[in-house]
C-alpha positions in Angstrom: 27.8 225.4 -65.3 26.4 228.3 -63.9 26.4 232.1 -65.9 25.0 235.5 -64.8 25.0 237.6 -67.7 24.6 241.5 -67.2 22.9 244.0 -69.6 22.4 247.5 -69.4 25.3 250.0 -69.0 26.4 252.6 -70.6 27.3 256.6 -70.2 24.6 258.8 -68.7 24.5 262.4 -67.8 24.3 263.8 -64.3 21.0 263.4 -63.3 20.0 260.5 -65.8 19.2 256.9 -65.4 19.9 253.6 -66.2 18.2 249.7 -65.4 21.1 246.9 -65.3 19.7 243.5 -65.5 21.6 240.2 -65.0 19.9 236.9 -65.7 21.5 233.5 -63.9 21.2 230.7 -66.5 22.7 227.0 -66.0 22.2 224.1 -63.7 20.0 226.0 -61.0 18.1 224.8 -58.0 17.6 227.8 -56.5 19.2 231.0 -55.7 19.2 232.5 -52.2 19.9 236.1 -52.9 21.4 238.6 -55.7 23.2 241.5 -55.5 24.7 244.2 -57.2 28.4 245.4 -56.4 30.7 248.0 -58.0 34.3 249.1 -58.3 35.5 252.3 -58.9 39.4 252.5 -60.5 41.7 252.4 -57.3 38.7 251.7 -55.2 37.7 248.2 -53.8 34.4 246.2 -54.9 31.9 247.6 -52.4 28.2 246.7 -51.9 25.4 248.2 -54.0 22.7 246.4 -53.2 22.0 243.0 -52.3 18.1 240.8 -52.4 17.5 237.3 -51.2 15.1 235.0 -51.9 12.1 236.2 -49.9 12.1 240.0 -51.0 14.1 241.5 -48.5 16.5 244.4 -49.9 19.8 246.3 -47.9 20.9 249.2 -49.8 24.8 250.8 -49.3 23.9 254.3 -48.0 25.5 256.3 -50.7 22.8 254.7 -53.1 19.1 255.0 -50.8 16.6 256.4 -52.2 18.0 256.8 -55.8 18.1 252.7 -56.3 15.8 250.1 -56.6 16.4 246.2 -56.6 14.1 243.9 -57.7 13.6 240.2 -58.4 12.0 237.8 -61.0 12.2 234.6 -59.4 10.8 233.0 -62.5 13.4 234.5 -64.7 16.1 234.1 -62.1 17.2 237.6 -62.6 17.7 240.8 -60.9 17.2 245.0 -62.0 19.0 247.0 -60.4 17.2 250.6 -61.5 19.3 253.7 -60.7 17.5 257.0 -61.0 19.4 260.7 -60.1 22.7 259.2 -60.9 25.6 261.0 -59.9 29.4 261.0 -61.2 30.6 259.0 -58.6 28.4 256.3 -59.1 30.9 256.2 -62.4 32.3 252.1 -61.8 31.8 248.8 -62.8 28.8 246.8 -61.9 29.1 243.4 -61.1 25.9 240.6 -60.4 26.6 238.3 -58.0 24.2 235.7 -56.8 24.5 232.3 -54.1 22.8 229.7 -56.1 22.3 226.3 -54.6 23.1 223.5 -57.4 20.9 220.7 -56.1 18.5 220.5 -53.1 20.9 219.0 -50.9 23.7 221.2 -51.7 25.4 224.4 -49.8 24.8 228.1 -51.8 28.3 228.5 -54.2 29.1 232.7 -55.0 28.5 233.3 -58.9 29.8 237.3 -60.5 28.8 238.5 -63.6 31.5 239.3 -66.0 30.5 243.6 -64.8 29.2 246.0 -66.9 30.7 249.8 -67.0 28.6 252.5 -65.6 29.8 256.1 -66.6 27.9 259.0 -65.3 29.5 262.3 -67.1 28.8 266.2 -64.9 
């Protein structure tokens, strides 16, 4: 069984920053990329940003240059570090990761349980 717990979130002024983590525990060969996704109320899950296994990072445009994925491959988590947030980053963030269970086996899609972000003007 498989987990990906986040940490981090919380309510942060205009301006302000925050560092979610989310940690993958559980039967793991390896993972091929983590991401980070949100939703908004009335607004469908959209892409955040997104790593895979051998560093590279795609960012959603609204988010460039203010966030910063990164990896620890040993810990089999990811950061996602958000710096000059703005209210409508205001959502919940979910992990999500494609972990291969065993060597010979396809990548399955893991979430996180999300974690609320709430930037205040």
């Amino acid at each position: 069984q498989v987990q990906l717990v986040e940490s981090g979130g919380g309510l942060v002024q205009a301006g302000g920053s925050l560092r979610l983590s989310c940690a993958a525990s559980g039967t793991i060969f390896s993972i091929t990329a983590m991401g980070w996704y949100r939703q908004a109320p009335g607004k469908q899950r959209e892409l955040v940003a997104r790593i895979i296994s051998g560093g590279s990072t795609n960012y959603a445009d609204s988010v460039k240059g203010r966030f910063t994925i990164s990896r620890d491959n040993a810990k089999n988590t990811v950061y996602l570090q958000m710096n000059s947030l703005k209210p409508e980053d205001t959502a919940v963030y979910y992990c999500n990761a494609d972990i291969k269970l065993q060597w010979y086996s396809e990548d399955f899609d893991y979430w996180g349980q999300g974690t609320q972000v709430t930037v205040s003007s």
